[in-house]
N, C-alpha and C positions, 0 to 999 in steps of 0.2 A: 504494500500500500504506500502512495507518495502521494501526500496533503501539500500543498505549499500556495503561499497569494505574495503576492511581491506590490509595493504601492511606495510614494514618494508625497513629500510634504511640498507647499508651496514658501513654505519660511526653513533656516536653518540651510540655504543654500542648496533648496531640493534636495535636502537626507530621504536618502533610500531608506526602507525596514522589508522584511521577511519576515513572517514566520511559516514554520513548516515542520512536517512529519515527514521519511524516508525510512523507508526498511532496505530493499535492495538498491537503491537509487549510489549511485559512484562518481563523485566528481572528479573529472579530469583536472591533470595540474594546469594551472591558473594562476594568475594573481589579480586584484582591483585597483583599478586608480583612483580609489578612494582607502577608508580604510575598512576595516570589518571590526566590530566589535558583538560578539554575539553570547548569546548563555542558555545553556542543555539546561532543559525543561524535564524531559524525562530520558530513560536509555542512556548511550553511550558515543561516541564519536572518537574515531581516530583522525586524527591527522596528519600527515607524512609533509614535513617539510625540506628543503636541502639539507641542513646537517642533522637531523632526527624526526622520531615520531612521539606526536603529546596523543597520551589518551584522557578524554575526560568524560566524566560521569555530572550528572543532576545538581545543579546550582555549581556548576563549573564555568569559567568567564575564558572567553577566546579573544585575544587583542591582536589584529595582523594589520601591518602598519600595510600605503601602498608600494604595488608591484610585488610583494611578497609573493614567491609561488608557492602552491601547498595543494594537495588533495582534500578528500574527504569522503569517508565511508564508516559505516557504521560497525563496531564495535561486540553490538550482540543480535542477537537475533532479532530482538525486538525492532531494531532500529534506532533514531534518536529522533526526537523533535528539541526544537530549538528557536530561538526568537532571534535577528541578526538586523543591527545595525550598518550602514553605510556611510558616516559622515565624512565628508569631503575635505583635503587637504586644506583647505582655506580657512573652513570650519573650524580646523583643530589646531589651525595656528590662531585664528583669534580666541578660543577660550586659553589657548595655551599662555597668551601673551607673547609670542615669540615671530619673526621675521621666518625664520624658514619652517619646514614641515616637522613636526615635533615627531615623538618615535616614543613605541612602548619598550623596557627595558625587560620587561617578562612578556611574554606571550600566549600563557594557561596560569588563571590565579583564582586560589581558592579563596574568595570574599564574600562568605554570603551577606554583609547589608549592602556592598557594589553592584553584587548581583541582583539585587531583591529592586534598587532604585533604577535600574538598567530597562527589567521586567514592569515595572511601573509605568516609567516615560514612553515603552516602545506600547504597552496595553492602552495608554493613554492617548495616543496618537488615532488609537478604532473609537474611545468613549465619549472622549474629554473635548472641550471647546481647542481653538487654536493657540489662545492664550495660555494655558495650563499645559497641553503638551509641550509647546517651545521651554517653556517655564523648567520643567521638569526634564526633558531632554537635556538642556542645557546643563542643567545641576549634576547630572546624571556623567554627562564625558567633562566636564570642569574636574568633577572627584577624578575620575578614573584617570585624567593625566596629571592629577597636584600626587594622587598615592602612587601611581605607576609607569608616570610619564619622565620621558630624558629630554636632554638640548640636542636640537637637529644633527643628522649625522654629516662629518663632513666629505664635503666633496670629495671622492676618488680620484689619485690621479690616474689619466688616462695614459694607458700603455698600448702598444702598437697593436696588441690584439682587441684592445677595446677598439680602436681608432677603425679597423677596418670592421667591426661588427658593428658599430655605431653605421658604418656607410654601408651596411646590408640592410639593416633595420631601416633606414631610412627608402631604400629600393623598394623593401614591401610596404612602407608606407606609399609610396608613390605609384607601385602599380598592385598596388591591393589585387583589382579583380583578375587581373591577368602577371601573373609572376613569374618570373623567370626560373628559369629549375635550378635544382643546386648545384651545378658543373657549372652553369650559368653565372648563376649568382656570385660563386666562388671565384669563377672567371674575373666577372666586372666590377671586384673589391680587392685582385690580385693575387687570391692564396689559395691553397690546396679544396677540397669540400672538407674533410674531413679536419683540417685546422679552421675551417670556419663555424663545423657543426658545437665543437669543441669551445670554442674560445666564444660564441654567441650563447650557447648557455651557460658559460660563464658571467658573460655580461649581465643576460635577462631570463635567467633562470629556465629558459625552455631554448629548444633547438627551434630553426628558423622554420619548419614546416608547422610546430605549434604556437610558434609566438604569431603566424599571418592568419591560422584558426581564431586565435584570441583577439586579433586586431578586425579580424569581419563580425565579429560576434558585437563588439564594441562599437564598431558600426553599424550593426542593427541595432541596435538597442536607441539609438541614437532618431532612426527613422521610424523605428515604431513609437517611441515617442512622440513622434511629430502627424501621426495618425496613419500612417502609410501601411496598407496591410501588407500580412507577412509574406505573402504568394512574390510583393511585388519587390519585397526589400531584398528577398534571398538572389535574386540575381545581379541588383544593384550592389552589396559586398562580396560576391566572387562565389556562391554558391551555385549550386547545380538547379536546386530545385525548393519548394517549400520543406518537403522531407529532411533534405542534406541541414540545411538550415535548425530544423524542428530540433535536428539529431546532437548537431552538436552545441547549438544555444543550452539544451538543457543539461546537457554535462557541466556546461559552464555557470550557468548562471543560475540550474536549478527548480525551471519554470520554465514551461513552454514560450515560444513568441508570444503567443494570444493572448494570455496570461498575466506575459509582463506587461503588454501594451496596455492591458484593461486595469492596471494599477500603475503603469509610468507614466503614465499623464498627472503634470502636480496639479496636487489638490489641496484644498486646506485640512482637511481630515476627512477618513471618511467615515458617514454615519453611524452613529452609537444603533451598535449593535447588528451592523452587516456581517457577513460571514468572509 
């Protein structure tokens, strides 16, 4: 069984929220360019990130800063259900006080009144007037980066492997729907494929065939926002069909296209007591 509604506020810089139930559902790795702040309701959840795997159980808090890549599959048979926050780098450098993108210092924290006010603001957002959830929302990621928030990280410098993955990445930005194969690719950045496949998920935590899956997904997400049905967006980001689209939107993001569009559209809240 997979429960899941995805919807976005009109205040707080369009914050995303989720919640959802998964039993067999497996997310593919990933990361957001926003952040994820989310907390297990019931069940269990693993998460497999580059240097390890957190498992967490019931009033467990997940903090993933953005671009973070990570999975996500359930733990027990049950599955897990969970409530998931979205706020956006902008977001969490003004609560943070701070100039650049602030960063969690833990990643899985056992806090259950952080958790308990997390589950509050995000239930608050389905009940409560607009006033009251921004209200609470806010209090809610204020706490969580005064108890578990660091100073932005800094810049990396950039070495000759970043230098020609930075100008691979920017090729699939540029020809999204139609991309150049990896002999290709490897070609018109000067270096072998397999020092590019190497040294690109180095850079961006996935190899370049899943980072231009992740970058079309991101782009749908972007037009069905904007009302565009999903028949018509899957060929406008480089998909085959609605299907192809359907298939790996919801690895990613957890929620069919239709789904997300019929909660991506902001709103100021929606109705006390919709489902």
């Amino acid at each position: 069984m997979q429960l899941s509604r995805f919807w976005r506020l009109r205040g707080l810089d369009g914050l995303g929220l989720m919640r959802a139930r998964y039993v067999s559902h497996a997310f593919a790795r990933h990361g957001h360019e926003t952040f994820a702040v989310g907390v297990i309701q019931s069940g269990a959840e693993e998460i497999r990130f580059a240097d390890g795997v957190e498992r967490i159980g019931p009033g467990g808090l997940v903090l993933i800063g953005p671009e973070v890549v990570h999975t996500g599959v359930a733990l027990t048979d049950d599955g897990w259900a969970y409530r998931v926050l979205y706020p956006s780098a902008d977001l969490m450098s003004e609560l943070a006080g701070t100039r650049g993108t602030p960063r969690f210092i833990e990643r899985v924290v056992d806090d259950d009144r952080a958790a308990r006010l997390v589950l509050r603001a995000h239930a608050a957002t389905e009940t409560e007037d607009r006033l009251t959830a921004e209200t609470l929302m806010r209090r809610a990621l204020a706490g969580l980066l005064r108890s578990y928030g660091g100073v932005p990280s800094a810049v990396p410098v950039r070495s000759s492997g970043g230098a020609f993955s930075e100008r691979a990445r920017e090729v699939l930005h540029e020809r999204m729907t139609e991309p150049p194969g990896l002999e290709e690719l490897a070609a018109e950045v000067g270096v072998g494929w397999s020092t590019l496949v190497r040294a690109f998920r180095d850079a961006y935590g996935l190899p370049p065939h899943a980072y231009l899956t992740q970058l079309r997904v991101r782009a749908a997400c972007r037009l069905l926002e904007r009302g565009i049905p999903p028949a018509e967006v899957a060929p406008m980001v480089g998909f085959y069909d609605q299907a192809h689209l359907s298939r790996h939107f919801r690895r990613l993001v957890g929620v069919p296209p239709g789904g997300y569009q019929q909660g991506g559209r902001i709103v100021q809240a929606p109705s006390p007591g919709s489902a």
